[in-house]
Backbone bond lengths (Angstrom), bond angles and torsions (degrees), N, CA, C in turn:
res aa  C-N    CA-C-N  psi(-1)  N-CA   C-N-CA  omega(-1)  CA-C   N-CA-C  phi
1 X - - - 1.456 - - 1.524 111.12 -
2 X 1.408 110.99 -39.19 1.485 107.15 -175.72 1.748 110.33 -75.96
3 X 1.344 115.57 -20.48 1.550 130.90 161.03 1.625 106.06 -44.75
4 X 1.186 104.66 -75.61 1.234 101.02 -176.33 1.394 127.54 -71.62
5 X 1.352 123.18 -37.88 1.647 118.86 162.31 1.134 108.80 -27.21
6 X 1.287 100.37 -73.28 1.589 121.99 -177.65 1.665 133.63 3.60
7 X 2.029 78.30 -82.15 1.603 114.33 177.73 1.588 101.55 -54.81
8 X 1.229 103.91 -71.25 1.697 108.07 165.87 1.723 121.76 3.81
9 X 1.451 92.98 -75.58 1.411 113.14 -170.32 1.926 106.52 -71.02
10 X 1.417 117.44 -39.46 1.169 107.53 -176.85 1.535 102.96 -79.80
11 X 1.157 118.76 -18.05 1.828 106.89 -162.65 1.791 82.67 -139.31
12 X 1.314 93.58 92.65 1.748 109.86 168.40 1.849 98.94 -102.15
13 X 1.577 93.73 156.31 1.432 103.31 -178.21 1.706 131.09 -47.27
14 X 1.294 108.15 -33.27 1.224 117.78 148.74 1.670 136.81 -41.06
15 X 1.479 103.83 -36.65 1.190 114.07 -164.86 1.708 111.56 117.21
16 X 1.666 89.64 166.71 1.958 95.30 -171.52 1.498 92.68 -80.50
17 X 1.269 139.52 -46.10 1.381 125.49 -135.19 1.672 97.88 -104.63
18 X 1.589 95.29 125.12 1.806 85.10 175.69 2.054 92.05 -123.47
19 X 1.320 117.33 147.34 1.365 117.52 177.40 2.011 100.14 -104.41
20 X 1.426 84.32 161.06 0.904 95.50 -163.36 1.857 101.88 -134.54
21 X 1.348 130.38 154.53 1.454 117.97 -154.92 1.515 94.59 -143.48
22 X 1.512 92.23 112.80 2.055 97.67 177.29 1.122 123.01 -101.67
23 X 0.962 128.39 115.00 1.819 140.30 174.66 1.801 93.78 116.58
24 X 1.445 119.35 -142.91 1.063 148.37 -173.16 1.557 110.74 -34.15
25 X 0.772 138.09 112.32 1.701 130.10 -172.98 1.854 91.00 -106.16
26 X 1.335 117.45 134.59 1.484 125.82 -155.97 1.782 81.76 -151.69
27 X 1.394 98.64 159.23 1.789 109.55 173.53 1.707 119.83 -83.73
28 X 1.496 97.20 -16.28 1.447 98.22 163.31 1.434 118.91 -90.71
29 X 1.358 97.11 -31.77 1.770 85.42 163.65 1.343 134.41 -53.62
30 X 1.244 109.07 -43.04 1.040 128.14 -157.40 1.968 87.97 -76.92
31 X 0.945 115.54 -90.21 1.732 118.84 159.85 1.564 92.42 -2.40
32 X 1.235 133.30 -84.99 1.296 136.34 -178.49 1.883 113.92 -28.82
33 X 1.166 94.87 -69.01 1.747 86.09 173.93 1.148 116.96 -66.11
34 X 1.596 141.63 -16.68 1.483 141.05 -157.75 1.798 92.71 -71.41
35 X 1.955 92.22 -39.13 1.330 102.17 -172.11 1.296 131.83 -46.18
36 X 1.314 103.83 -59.12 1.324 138.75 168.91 1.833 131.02 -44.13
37 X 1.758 83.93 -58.87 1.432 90.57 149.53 1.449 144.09 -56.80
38 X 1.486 117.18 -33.50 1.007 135.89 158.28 1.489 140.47 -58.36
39 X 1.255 93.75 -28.54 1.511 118.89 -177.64 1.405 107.47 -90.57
40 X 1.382 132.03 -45.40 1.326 141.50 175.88 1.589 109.75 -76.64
41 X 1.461 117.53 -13.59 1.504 110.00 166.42 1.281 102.93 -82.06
42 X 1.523 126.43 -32.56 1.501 131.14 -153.35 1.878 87.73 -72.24
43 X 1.429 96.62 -28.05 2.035 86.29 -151.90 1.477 93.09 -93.51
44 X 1.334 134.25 -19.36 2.082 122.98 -162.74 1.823 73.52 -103.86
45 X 1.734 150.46 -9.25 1.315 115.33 -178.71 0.866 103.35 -85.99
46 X 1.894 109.96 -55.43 1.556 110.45 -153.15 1.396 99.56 -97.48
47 X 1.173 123.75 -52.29 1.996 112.77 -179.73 1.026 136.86 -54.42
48 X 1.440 102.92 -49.25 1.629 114.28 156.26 1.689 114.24 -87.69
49 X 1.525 100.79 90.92 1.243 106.13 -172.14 1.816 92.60 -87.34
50 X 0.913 143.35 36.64 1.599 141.63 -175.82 1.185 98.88 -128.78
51 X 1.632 141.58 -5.25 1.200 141.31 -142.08 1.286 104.92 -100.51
52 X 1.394 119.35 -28.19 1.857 111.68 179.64 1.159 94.32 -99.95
53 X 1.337 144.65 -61.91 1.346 150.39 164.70 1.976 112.28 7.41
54 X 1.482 78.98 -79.15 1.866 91.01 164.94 1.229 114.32 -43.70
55 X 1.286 116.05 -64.39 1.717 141.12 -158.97 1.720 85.18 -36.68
56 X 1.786 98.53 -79.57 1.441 122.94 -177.56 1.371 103.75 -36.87
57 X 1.391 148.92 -17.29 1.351 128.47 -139.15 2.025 83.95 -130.61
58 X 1.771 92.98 -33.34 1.705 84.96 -176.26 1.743 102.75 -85.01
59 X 1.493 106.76 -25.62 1.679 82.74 173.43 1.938 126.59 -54.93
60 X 1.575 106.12 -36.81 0.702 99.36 -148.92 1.865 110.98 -86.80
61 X 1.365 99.50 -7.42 1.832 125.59 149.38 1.535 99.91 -42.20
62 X 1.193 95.60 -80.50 1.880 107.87 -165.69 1.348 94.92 -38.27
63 X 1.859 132.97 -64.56 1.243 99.16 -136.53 1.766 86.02 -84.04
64 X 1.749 146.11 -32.90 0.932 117.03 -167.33 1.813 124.80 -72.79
65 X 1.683 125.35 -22.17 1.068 139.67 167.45 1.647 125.87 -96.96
66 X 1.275 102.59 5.93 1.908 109.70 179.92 1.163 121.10 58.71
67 X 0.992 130.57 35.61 1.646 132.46 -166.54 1.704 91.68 151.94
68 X 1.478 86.70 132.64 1.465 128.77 173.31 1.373 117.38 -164.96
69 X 1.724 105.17 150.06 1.613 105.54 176.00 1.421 101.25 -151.11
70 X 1.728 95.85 156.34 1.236 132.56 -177.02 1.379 119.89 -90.65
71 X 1.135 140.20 91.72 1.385 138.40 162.90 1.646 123.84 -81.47
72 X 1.467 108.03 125.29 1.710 120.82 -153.81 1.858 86.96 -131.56
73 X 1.447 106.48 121.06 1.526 108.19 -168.06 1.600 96.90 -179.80
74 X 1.715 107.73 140.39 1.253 99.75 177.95 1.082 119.66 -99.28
75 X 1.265 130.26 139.08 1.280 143.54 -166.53 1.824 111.79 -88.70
76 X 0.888 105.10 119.30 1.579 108.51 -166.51 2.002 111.28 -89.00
77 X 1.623 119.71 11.37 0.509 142.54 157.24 1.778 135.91 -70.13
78 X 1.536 92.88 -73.57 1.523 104.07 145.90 1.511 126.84 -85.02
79 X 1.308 119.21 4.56 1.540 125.85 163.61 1.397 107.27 51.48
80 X 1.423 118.91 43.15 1.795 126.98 154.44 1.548 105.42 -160.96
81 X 1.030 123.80 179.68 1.012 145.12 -147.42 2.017 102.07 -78.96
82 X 1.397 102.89 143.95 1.886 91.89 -169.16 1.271 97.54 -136.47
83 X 1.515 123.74 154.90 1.507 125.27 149.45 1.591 110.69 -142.56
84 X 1.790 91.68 163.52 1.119 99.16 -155.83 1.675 96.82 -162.90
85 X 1.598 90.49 128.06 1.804 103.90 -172.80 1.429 129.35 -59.56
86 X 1.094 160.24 7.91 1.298 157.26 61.99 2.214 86.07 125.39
87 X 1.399 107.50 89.23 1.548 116.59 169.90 1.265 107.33 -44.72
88 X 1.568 120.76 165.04 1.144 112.04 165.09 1.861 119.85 -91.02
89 X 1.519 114.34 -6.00 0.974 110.22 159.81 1.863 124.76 -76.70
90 X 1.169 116.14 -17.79 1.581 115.43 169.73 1.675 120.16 -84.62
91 X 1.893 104.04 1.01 1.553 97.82 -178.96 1.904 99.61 -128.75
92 X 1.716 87.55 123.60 1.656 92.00 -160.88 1.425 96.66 -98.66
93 X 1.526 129.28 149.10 1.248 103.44 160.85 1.769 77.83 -171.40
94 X 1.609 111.59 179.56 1.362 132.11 -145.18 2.086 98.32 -78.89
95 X 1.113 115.12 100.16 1.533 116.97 179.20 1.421 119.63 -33.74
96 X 1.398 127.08 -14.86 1.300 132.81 -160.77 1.668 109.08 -119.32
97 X 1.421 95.01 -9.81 2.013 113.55 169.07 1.741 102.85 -65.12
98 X 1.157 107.92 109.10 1.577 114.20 174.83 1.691 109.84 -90.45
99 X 1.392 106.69 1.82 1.684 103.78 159.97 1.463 107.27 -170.14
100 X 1.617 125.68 165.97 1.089 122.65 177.25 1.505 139.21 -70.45
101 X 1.580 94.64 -13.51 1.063 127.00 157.12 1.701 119.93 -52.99
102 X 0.923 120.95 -58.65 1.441 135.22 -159.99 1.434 103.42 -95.43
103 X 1.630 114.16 -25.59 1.168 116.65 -173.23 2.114 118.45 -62.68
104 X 1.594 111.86 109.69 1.438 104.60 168.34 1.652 114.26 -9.48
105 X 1.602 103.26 -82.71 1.378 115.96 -157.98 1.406 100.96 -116.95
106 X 1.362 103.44 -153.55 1.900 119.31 172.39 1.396 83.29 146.08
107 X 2.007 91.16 139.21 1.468 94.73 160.52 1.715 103.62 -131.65
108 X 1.135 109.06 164.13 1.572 132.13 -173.92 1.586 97.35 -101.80
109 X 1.529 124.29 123.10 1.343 134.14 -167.63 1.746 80.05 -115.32
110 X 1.394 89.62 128.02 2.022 93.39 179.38 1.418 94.91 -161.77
111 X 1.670 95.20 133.63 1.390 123.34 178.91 1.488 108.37 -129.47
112 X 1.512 89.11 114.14 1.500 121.38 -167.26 1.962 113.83 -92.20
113 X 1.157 134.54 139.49 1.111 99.04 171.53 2.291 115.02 -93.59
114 X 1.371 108.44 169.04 1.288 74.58 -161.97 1.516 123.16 -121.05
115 X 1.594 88.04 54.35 1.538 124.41 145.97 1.510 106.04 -67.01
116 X 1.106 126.79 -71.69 1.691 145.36 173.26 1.352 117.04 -22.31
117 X 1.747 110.30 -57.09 1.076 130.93 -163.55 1.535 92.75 -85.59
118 X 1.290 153.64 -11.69 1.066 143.87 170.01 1.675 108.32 -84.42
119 X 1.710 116.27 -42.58 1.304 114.23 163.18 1.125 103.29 -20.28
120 X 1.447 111.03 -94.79 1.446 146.53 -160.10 1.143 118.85 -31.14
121 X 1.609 118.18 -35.12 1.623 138.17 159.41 1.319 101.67 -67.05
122 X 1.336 117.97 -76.25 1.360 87.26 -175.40 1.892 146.91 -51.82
123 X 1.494 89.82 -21.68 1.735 94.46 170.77 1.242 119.96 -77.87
124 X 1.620 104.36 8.71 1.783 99.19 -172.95 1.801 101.83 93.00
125 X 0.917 132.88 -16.50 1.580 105.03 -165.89 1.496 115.87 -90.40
126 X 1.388 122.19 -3.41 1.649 136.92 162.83 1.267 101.01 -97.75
127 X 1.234 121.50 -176.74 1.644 144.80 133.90 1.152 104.39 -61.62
128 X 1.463 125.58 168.49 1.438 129.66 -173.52 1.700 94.13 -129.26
129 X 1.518 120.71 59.90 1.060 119.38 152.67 1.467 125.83 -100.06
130 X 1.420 113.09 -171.14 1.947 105.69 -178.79 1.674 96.63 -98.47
131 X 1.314 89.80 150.80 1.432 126.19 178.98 1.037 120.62 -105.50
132 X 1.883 131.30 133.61 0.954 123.56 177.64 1.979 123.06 -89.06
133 X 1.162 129.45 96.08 1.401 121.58 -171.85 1.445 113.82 -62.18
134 X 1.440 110.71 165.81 1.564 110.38 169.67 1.713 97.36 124.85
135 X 0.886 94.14 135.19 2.130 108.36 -168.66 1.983 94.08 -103.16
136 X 0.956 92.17 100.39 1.916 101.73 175.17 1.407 102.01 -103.91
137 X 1.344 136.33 117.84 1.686 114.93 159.81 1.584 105.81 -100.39
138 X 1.453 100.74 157.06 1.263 116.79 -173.61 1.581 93.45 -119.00
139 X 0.962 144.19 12.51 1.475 150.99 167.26 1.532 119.55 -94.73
140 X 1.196 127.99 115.90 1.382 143.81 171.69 1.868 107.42 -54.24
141 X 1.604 100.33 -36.98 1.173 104.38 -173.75 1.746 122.62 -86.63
142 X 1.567 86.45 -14.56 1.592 80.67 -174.05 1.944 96.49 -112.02
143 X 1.150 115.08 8.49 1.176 117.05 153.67 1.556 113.06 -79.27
144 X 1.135 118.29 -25.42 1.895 117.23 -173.57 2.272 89.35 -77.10
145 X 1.306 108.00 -41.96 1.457 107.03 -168.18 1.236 92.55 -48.27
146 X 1.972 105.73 -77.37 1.540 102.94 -171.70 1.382 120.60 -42.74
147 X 1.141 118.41 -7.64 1.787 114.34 178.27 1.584 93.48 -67.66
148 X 1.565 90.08 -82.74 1.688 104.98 172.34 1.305 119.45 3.93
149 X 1.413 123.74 -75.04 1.295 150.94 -122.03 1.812 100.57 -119.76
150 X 1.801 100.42 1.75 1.703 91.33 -163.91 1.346 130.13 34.13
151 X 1.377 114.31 52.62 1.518 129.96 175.81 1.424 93.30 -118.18
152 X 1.064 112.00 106.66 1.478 125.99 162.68 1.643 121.73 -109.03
153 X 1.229 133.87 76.63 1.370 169.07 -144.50 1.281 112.50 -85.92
154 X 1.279 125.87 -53.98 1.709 136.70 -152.95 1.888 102.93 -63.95
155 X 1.338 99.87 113.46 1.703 103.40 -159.66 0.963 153.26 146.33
156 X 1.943 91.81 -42.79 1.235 130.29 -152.61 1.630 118.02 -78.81
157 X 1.466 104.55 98.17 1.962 117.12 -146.21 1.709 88.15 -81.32
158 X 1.434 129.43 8.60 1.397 128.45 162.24 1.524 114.29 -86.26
159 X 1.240 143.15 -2.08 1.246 139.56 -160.43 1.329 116.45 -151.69
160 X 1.675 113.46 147.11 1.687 107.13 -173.09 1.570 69.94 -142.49
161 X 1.803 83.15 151.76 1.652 122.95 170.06 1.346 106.03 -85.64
162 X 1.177 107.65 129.56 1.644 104.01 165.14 1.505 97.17 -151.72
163 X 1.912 93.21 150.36 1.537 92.14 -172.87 1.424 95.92 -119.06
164 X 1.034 117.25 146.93 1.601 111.83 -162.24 1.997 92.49 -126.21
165 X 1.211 116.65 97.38 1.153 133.91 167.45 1.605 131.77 -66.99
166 X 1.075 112.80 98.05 1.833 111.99 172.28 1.597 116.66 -88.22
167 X 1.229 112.80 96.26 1.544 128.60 -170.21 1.447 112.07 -117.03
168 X 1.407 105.50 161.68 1.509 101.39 165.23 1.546 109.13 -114.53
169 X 1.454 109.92 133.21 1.452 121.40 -176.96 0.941 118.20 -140.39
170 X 1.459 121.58 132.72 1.609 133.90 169.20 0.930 98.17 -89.81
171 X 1.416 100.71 130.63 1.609 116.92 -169.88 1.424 93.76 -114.74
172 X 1.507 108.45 147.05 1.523 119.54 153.70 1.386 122.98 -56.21
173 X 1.559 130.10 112.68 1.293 127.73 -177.85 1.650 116.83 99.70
174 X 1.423 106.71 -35.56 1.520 111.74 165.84 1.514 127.54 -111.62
175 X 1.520 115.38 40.66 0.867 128.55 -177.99 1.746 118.14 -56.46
176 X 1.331 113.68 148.91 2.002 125.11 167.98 1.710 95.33 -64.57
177 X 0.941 114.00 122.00 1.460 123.35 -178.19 1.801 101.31 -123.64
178 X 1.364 95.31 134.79 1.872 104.05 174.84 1.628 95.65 -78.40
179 X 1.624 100.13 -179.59 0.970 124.79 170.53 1.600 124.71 -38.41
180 X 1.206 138.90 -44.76 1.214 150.50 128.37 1.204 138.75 -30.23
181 X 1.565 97.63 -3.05 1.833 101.63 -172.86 1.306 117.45 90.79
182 X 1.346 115.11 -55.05 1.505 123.28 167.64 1.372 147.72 -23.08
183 X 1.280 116.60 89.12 1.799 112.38 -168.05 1.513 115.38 -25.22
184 X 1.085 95.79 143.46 1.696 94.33 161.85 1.408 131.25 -139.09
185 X 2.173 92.01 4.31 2.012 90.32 161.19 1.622 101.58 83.02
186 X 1.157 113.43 4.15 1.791 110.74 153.58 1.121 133.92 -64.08
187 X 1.159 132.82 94.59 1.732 110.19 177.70 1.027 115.14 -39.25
188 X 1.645 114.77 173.85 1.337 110.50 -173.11 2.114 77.68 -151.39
189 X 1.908 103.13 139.52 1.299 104.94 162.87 1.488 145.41 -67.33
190 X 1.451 118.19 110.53 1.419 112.64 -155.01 1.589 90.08 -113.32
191 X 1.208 121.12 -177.71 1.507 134.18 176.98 1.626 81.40 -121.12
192 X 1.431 123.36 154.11 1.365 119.89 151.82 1.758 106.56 -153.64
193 X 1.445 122.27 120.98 1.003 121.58 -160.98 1.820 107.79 -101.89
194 X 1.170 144.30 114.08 1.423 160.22 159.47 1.229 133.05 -63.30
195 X 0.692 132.78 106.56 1.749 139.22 171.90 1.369 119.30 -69.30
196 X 1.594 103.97 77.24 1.778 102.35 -178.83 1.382 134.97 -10.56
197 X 0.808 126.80 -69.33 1.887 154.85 -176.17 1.649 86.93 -48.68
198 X 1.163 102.06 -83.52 2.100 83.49 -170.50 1.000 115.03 -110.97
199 X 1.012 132.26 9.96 1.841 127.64 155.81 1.524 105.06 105.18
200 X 1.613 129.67 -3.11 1.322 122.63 -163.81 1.505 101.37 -65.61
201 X 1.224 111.79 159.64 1.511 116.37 159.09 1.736 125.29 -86.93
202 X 1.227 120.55 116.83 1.462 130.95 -170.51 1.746 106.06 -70.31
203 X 1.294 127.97 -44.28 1.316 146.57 -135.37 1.621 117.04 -179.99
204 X 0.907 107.59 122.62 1.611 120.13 157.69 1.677 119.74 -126.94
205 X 1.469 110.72 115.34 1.754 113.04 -177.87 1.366 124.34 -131.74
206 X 0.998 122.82 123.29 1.642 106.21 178.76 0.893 105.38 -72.14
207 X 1.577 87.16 171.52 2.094 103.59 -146.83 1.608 84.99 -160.00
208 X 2.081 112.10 71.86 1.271 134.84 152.59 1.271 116.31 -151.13
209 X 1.492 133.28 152.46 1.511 112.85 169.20 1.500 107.43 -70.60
210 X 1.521 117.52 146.41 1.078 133.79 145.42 1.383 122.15 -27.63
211 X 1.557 131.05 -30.01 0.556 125.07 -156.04 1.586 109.11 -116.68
212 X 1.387 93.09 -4.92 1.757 99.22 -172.28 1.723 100.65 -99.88
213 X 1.227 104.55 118.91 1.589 122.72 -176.32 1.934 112.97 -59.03
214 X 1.524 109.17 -39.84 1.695 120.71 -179.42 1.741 85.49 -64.00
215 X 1.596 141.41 -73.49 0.869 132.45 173.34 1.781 85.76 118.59
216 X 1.135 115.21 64.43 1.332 112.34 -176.89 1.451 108.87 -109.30
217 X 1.298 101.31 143.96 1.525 117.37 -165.80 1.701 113.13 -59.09
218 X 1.473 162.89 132.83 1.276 174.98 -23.68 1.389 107.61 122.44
219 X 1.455 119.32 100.90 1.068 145.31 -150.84 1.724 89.06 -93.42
220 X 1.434 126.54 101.65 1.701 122.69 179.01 1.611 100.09 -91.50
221 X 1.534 131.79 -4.82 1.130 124.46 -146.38 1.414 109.88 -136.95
222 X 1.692 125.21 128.64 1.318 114.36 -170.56 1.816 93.99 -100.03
223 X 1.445 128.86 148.38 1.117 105.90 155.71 1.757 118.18 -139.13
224 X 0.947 102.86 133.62 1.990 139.08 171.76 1.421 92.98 -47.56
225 X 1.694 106.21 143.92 1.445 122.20 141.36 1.689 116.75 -147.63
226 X 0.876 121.52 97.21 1.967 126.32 173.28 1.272 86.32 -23.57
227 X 1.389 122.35 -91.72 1.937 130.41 -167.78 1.268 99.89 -113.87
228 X 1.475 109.86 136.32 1.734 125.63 -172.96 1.425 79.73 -80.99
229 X 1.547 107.33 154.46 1.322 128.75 155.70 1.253 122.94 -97.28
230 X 1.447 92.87 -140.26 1.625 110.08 176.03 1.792 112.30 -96.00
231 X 1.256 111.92 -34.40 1.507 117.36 -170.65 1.873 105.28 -119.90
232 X 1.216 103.39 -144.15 1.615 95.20 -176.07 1.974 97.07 -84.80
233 X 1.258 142.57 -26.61 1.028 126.61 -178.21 0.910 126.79 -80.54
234 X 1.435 155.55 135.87 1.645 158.11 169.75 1.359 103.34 -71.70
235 X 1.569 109.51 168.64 1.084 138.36 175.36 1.541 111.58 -108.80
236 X 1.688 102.10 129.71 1.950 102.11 -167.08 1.727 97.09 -116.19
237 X 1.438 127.15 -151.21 1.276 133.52 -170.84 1.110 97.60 -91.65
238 X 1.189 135.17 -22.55 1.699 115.98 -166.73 1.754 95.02 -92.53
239 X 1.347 116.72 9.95 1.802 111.23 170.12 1.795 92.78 -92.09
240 X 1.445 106.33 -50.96 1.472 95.57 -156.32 1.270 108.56 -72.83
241 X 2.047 123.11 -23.90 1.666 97.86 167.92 1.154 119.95 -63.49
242 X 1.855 126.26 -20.14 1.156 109.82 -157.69 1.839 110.03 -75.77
243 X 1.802 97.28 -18.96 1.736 108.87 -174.61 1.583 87.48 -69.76
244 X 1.307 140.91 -25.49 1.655 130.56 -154.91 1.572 104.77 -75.72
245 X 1.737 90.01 -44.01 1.389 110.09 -164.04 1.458 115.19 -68.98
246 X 1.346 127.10 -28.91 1.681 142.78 -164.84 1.457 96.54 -89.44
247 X 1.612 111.24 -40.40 1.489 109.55 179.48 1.515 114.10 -64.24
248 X 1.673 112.28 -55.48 1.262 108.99 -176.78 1.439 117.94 -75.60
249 X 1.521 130.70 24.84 1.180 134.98 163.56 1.212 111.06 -91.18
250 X 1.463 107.78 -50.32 1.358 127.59 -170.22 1.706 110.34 -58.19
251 X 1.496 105.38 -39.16 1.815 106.80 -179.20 1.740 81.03 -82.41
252 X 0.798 162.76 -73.78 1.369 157.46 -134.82 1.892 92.17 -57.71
253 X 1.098 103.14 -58.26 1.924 90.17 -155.80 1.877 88.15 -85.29
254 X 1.096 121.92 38.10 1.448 126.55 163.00 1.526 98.79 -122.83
């Protein structure tokens, strides 16, 4: 039920994107947002035909696991803009980060198949080294899914792990320099993407605008919580049957 409310409310008949106009309301403004609005319904209905799909697939994460996320990034493959529902078991990041913003690190657990990953080399957006294939999980939890789900994986010479890390690193040679030129030992936000299996590095990119002088890190990731918790993850329905279920055992063998 909360699936469908949901979808409802974000993707009304009109469309998702409504603008909205702060300060002075003028007839070109207004013309100006009609634009805008229009244009951004035209591109998450019809171009990004993956865009409710996900939506639908990450609501319905959030409300049974409490946490879900949205990853919004262009894909240099299909050469426009992509999203893609992102579990909360494939997005790791520090339990005590109360936003993504603030958060040190986070990494993106992504399994590519490695047809893809050869694309991607060839257009330049990897290194063009070898890769090790084969889908291993190291998760208890996403071994119970693949149970679930009769996905039995462990093997699988179509797919490579890669963990694609957003960190801050002082790099040798590209150091935050003051006014003087002079290092000063700031990290600076990089994306850096990994190839599970042997540890090589695929990619290293900064991850600030060029144009922004503070040099602040570029948020690719929206993230969901059904019920806020205590740390950055929420609490969804499959916590509160399990509190229903322990209780009504507990008065039962009393």
């Amino acid at each position: 039920r909360f699936q469908s409310n949901a979808i409802m409310e974000i993707f009304p008949a009109d469309g998702p994107v409504k603008t909205k106009i702060i300060g002075e309301v003028t007839e070109e403004k207004e013309d100006q947002a009609l634009r805008i609005q229009t244009d951004m319904n035209y591109l998450l209905t019809t171009d990004m035909k993956d865009y409710r799909p996900e939506t639908e697939r990450m609501l319905f994460g959030l409300s049974l696991c409490g946490s879900a996320f949205k990853k919004i990034c262009y894909d240099p493959l299909l050469d426009m803009p992509d999203v893609k529902y992102v579990p909360a078991q494939d997005f790791i990041m520090p339990y005590g980060a109360t936003s993504l913003k603030t958060a040190s690190r986070y990494i993106h657990v992504v399994t590519k198949p490695i047809n893809e990953i050869k694309k991607l080399q060839h257009k330049g957006f990897y290194r063009d080294i070898s890769v090790l294939p084969g889908y291993e999980s190291n998760s208890q939890l996403q071994d119970k899914i693949d149970k679930v789900n009769y996905e039995y994986r462990p093997g699988d010479e179509d797919s490579v792990v890669l963990l694609e890390a957003h960190v801050d690193l002082d790099i040798s040679g590209l150091e935050h320099t003051d006014d003087d030129g002079e290092p000063t030992g700031i990290a600076l936000p990089y994306v850096v993407t990994v190839e599970r299996n042997s540890g090589r590095v695929l990619s290293v990119y900064k991850n600030w605008d060029e144009k922004d002088q503070n040099k602040n890190k570029l948020i690719w990731f929206s993230s969901y919580n059904y019920i806020p918790g205590m740390g950055a993850y929420g609490y969804g329905l499959i916590h509160l049957i399990g509190g229903n279920a322990k209780a009504s055992t507990a008065i039962l063998r009393q």
